[in-house]
C-alpha positions in Angstrom: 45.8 -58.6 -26.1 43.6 -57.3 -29.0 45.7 -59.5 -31.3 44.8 -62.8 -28.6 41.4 -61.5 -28.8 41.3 -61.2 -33.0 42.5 -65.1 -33.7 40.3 -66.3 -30.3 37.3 -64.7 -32.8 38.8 -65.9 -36.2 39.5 -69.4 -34.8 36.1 -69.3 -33.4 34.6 -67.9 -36.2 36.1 -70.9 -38.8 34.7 -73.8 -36.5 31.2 -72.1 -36.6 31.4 -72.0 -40.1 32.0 -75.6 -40.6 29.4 -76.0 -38.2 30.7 -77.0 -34.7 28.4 -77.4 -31.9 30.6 -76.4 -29.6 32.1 -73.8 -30.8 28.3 -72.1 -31.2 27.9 -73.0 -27.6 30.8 -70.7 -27.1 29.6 -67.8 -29.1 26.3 -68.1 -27.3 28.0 -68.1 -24.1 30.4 -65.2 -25.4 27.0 -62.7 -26.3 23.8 -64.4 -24.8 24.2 -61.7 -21.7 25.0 -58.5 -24.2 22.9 -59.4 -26.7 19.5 -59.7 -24.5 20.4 -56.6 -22.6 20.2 -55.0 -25.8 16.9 -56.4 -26.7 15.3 -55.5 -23.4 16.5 -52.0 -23.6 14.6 -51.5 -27.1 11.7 -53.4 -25.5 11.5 -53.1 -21.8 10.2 -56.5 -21.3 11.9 -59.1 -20.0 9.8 -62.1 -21.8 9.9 -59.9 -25.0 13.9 -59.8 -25.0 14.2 -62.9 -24.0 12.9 -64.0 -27.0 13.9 -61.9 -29.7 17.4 -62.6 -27.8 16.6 -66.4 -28.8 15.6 -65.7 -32.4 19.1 -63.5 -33.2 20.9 -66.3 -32.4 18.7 -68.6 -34.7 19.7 -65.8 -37.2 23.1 -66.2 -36.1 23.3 -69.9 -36.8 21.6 -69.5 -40.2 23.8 -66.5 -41.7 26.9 -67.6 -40.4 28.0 -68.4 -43.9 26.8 -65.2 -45.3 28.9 -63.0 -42.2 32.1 -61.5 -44.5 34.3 -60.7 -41.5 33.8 -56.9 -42.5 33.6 -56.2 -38.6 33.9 -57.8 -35.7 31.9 -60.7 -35.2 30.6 -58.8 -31.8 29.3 -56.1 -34.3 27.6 -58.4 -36.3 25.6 -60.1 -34.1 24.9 -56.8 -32.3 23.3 -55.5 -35.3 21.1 -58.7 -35.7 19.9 -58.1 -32.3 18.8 -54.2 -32.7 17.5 -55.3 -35.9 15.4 -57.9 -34.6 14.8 -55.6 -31.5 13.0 -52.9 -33.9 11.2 -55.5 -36.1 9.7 -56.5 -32.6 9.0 -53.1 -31.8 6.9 -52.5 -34.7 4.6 -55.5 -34.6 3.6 -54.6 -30.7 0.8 -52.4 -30.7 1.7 -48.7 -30.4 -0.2 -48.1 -26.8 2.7 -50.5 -25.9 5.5 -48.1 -28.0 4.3 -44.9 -26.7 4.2 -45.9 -23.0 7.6 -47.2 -23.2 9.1 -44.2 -24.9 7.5 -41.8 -22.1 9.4 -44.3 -19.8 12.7 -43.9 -21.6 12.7 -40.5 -21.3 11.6 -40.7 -17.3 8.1 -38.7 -18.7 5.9 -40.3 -16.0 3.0 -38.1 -16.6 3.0 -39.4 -20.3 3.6 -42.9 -19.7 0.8 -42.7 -17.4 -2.0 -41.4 -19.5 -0.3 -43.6 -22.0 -1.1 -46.6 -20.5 -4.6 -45.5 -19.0 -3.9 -43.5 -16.0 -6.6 -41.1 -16.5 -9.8 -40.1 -16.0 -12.7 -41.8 -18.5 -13.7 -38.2 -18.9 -10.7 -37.4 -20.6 -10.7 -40.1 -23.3 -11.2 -37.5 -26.6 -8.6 -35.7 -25.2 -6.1 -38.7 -24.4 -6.5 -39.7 -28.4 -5.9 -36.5 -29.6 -2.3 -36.6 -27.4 -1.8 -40.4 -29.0 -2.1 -39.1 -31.9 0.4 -36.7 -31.5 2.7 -38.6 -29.7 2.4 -41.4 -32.4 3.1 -38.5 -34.7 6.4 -37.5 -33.5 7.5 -41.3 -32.9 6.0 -42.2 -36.5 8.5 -39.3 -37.8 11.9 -40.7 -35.9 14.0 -42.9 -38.3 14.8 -46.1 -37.0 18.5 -45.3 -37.3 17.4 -42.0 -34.8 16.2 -44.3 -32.1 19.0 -47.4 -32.8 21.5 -44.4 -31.7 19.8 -43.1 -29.0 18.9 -46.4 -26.9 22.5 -47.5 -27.2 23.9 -44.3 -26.2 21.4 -43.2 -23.6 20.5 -46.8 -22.5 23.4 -49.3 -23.2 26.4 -46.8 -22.7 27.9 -47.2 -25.6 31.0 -45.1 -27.3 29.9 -43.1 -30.6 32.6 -45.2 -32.3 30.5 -48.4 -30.9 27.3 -47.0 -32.2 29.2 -46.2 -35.3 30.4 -49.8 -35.9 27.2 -50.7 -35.2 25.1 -48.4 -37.8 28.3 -48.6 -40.5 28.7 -45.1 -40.4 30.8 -42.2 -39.0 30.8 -40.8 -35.5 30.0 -37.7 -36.7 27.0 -38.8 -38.1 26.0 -40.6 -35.0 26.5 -37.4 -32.9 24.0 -35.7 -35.6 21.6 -38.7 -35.1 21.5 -38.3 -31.3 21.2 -34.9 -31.6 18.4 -34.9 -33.9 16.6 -37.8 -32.3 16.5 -35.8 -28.6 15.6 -32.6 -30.0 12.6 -34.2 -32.0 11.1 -36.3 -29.9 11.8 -34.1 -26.6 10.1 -30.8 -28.8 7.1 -33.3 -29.8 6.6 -34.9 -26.0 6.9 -31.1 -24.6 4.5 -29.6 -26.3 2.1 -32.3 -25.8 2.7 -32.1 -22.1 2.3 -28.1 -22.1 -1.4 -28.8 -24.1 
């Protein structure tokens, strides 16, 4: 099966690179679904992924000659679409970031002040916890939060999140590990203040 499944990819894979219509009609078909869950679970909006899931497979099209077959094609475009996914992420505004992380980690009193929740009174206060929270989300590597939304959020294997990263399980277990214990440390001792 995994053999079938190889030359379906490497047949496919030679009629997108000499630029079949079809056959990119198939790949989009093959990945459309995967690829814009994974942009709405860096996001968390549905307009927002659709989009970005648009523009990897515009990225897609134009780098097809470049891909090496190194990994799987899957892979590839995979990566493309967390890359785009955290280029996104860092051109919305960071209210935007911050709500969504409290979200992710099911924080509701966070995400609430976060996205205005509070009293008016409270305002000096609320900017002093942005400033923290933006801290501690400022100080996670991208390749921290890569690992732990498709972990946490998409299910995926260590070896998945591996292929995806090009790196070892091993070091993916450290980067989950790390990424939990910093932001959870950060986001709990902004919620004990």
């Amino acid at each position: 099966m995994c053999i079938y499944l190889m030359m379906t990819e490497a047949n496919l894979l030679e009629k997108l690179k000499k630029g079949d219509k079809t056959a990119f009609a198939q790949l989009v078909a093959l990945y459309s679904s995967k690829v814009l869950n994974i942009c709405y679970r860096f996001l968390l909006d549905k307009q927002d992924a659709e989009d970005i899931s648009q523009e990897v497979f515009i990225e897609v099209f134009e780098s097809l000659h470049s891909f090496r077959g190194d990994a799987q094609l899957s892979t590839w475009i995979y990566r493309i679409a967390v890359t785009k996914s955290l280029d996104e992420l860092k051109r919305q505004n960071r209210k935007r970031r911050i709500s969504s992380l409290g979200k992710l980690f099911h924080l509701e009193d966070v995400a609430n002040w976060l996205a205005g929740g509070s009293m008016p009174d409270k305002h000096i206060q609320e900017n002093e916890n942005m400033k923290l929270v933006m801290h501690a989300l400022n100080r996670l590597p991208d390749n921290q939060r890569v690992a732990f939304t498709l972990s946490k959020i998409e299910g995926y294997s260590h070896e998945e999140i591996a292929d995806v990263l090009s790196t070892t399980t091993v070091a993916v277990a450290s980067l989950l590990y790390r990424a939990k214990t910093h932001v959870s440390d950060e986001l709990e001792r902004i919620l004990k203040k």
